[in-house]
N, C-alpha and C positions, 0 to 999 in steps of 0.2 A: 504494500500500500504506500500508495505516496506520501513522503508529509505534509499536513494539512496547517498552512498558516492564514492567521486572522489579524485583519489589521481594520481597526475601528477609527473612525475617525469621528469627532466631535465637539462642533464649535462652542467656545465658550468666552465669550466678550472677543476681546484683542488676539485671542489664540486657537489653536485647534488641537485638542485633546488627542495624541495618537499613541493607542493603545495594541500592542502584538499578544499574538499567543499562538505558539504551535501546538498543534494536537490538544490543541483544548488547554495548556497548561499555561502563564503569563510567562511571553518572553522579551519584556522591557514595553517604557511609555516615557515618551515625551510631551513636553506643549511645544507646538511651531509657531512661530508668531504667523498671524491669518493672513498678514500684507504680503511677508516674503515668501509664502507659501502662493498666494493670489497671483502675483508678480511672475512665478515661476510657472505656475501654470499657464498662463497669458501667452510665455515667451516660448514655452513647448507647444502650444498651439500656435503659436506665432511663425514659427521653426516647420508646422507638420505644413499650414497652408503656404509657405512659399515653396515645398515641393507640390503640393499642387500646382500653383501656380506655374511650377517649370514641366509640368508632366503636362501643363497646354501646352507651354511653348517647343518640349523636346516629347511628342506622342509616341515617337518609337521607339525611344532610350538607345539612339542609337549613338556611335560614335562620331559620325559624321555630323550628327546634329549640335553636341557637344563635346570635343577635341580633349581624348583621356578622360572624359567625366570628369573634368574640373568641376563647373558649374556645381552639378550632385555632389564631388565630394566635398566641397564647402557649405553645402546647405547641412550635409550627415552629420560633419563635425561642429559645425554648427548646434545640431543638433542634441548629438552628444554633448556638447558641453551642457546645454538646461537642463537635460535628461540624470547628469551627473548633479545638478544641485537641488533637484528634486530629492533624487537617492539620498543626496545626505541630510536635506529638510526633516524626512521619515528615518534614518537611522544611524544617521551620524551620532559616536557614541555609545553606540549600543552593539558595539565590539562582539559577543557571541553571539548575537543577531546576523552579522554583518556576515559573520563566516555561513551561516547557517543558509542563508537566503543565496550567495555568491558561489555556494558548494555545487558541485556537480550531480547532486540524487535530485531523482525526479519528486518534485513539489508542486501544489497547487494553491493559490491567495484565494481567499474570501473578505474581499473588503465592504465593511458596513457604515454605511452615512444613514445618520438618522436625521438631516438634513439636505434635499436635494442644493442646496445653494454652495454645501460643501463637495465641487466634483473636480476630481484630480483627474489627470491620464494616465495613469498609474503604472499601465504596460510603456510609456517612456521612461521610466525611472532607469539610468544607465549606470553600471557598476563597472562595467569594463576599461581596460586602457587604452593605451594610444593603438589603434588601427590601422592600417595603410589604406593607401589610397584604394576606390574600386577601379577593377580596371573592366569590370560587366557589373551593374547594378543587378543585386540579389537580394536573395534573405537575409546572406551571409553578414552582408551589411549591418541588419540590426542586432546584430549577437552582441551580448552585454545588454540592453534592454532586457526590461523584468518578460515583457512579452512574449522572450526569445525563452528567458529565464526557467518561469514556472511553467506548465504544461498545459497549467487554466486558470484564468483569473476571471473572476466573476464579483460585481458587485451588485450590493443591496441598500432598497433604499426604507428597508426594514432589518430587523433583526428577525421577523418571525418569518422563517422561511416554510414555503409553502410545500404540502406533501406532492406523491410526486403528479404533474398533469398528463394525464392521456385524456385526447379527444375523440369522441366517438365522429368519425367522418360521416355519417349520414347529417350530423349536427353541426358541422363545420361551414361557414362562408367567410369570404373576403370582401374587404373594401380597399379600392386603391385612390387616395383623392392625390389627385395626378397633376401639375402645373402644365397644360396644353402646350405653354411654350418650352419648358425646360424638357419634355417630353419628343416633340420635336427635334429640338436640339441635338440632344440626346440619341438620337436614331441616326442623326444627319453623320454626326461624330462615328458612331460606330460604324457606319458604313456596311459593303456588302460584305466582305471578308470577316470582321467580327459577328455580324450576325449570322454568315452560314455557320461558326463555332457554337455561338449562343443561342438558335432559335426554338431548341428544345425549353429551353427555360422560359419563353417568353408563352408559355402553355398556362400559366400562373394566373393572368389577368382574365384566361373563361372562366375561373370561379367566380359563383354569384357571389356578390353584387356586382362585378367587377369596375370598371374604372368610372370616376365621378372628377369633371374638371373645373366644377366651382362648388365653393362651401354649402349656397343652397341644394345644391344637387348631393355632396355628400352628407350632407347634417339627414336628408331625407332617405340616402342609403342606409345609414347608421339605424335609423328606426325601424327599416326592417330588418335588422340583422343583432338587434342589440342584445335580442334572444337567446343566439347563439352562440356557440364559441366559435372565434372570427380573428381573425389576422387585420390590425386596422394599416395601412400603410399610406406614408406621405412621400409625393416625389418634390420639391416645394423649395422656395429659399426660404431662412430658418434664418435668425440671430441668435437663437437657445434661448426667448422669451416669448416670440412670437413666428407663427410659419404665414408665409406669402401665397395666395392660391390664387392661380389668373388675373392678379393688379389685387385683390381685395387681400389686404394684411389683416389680419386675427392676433390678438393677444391669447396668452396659454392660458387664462383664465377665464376666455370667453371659450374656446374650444376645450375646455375643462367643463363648463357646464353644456356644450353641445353633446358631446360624446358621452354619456351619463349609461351606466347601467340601470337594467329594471333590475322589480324585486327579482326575478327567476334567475336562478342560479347558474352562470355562462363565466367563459374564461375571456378575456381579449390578451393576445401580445399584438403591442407596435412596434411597426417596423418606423423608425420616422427616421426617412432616408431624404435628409437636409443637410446642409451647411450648419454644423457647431450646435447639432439638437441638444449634445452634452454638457453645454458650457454652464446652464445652470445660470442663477440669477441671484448675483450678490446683493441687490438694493433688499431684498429679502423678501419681494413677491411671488409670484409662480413662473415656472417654466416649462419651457417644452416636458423635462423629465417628470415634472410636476403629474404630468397624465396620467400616470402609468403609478402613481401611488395611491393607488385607491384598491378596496374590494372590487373583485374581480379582473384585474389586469397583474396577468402573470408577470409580466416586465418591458422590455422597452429596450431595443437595437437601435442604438445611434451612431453620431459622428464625433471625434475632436475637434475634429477642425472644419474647413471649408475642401469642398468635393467636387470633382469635375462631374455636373449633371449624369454624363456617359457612363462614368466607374459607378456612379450610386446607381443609375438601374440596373447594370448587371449585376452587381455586390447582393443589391436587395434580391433581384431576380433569383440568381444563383442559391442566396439563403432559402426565400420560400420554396423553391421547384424542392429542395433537397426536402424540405419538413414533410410537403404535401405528398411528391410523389416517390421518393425513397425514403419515406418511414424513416429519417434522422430527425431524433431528439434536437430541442434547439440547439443543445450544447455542442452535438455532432454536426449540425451543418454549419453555425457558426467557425465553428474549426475547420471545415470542407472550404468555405469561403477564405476563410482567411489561409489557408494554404494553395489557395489555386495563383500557379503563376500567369498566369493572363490578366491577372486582375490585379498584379503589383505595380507599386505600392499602397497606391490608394485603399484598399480592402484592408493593411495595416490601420488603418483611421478610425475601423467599428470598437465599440467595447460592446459589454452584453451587461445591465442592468438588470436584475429578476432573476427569477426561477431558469436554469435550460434545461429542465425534465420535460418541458413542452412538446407533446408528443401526440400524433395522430396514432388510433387504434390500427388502422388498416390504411394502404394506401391509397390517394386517388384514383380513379382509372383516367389516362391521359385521351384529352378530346379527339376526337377524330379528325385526322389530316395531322396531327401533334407528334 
């Protein structure tokens, strides 16, 4: 069995309480101060979208577009460095911690925020040292990152984690509220060559209800479906307070009471497949992750940072095709995603929020022509 470490985090005035324990037993706590911990996350997000930013400008990572990966390898090192002041933010100090987390035996994080406004990126945390240059952008790249580090990191935006979820598929539907232009876009970007790779996955949106490309339209999907256990997903620009759907902007607190469970007893996961749905919201309102803390919503797959439209339909794509139609637990497609090379680095960007026992009973039968 792998070892099992827990890392709580919990704000308290000027600081944020961070409390370890392996295997269930305390292994060290500190206070961070809340600024340089804010600061630091800001600038690891800061760090992840200016490789977005160049994976517009360099789409094929190819050599010819960037001469050695200069470019890349000064955004990594870059990166690396915030990644390293996170690291010792949570455990500078705490010396057999240090060894224990940095060791080579297979480990797993469960980190608990009983505040959404407290959200770290946690898989950038970088323990590693000086690196050489890449001479082909890989994985290899993020080694020393916790990401790379432990085997699963999952956090929660409860302590009371939920038993495990199977869905029963005759009771299952989706909603996809879709930004018509970033959708677009998005298609235009991938072109024909990625989509004859990806068109098996794009099977996902004949689930009822399927796609909805304004808020009235989906606020009205949602009431038929609220019934059931459903997949709710956003394709959308996002500040991680508010999501944008065809020119009409939402606050998380209005699409917090749109999307409203009844009394009947149903699961939702979201997918909110945005720009920084994770960034959370320090004036101490709601936020995007805000959605997904309520009864009945198992959890909530987002972003760090900002995402090229393109990577986020295929990422989300990729995640749901694997839930629906090969029977992977969310925890297992999450992992399928995030290990598919086609989809690097951007697919590095998700974390997973909630419960990943999210599991269909039986799988879907794929639609015909699909």
């Amino acid at each position: 069995m792998p070892d099992a470490f827990e890392l709580t985090l919990t704000p308290n005035d000027k600081f944020v309480r961070a409390e370890w324990r392996i295997n269930r037993r305390p292994a060290g706590k500190k206070n961070v101060n809340a600024a340089d911990l804010d600061a630091c996350n800001d600038q690891i997000r800061k760090s992840l979208s200016d490789i977005n930013e160049y994976m517009r400008r360099h789409p094929t990572l190819s050599v010819k577009e960037d001469p050695e990966f200069y470019d890349y390898n000064k955004l990594m090192t870059r990166l690396r460095n915030h990644g390293k002041d996170l690291r010792d933010l949570l455990i500078d100090d705490l010396h057999n911690l240090q060894t224990k987390i940095e060791s080579d035996t297979e480990k797993e994080l469960n980190v608990y925020v009983d505040d959404e406004n407290v959200t770290v990126p946690i898989g950038f945390a970088f323990h590693g040292g000086v690196i050489g240059p890449s001479s082909l952008p890989s994985i290899n790249d993020f080694g020393g990152f916790w990401l790379t580090r432990f085997s699963k990191i999952q956090t929660w935006l409860t302590s009371d984690n939920l038993d495990e979820i199977i869905v029963d598929s005759d009771n299952f539907r989706a909603l996809y509220a879709v930004d018509e232009q970033e959708w677009q876009d998005a298609l235009s970007v991938i072109g024909e060559r990625r989509l004859a790779i990806s068109d098996k996955y794009f099977r996902i949106f004949d689930i009822k209800v399927g796609c909805k490309s304004t808020w009235d339209e989906a606020v009205e999907g949602w009431q038929e479906i609220a019934d059931f256990d459903n997949i709710l997903f956003f394709l959308a620009h996002s500040d991680g307070v508010s999501i944008r759907l065809s020119g009409e902007q939402r606050l998380s607190l209005s699409l917090k009471n749109a999307f409203k469970k009844t009394l009947k007893p149903s699961v939702t996961l979201i997918i909110a497949n945005t720009c920084m749905s994770l960034a959370g919201n320090r004036s101490g309102g709601t936020s995007v992750l805000s959605l997904a803390r309520r009864q009945g919503f198992a959890g909530l797959i987002g972003t760090e940072a900002e995402i090229l439209n393109s990577y986020a339909l295929l990422c989300g794509a990729r995640l749901i095709h694997d839930i629906c139609y090969e029977r992977c637990n969310l925890g297992e497609a999450f992992k399928r995603m995030r290990e598919d090379p086609t989809l690097f680095p951007l697919n590095l960007f998700y974390s997973c929020y909630g419960d990943s026992s999210f599991q269909l009973r039986t799988p879907l039968s794929p639609p015909a022509g699909r």
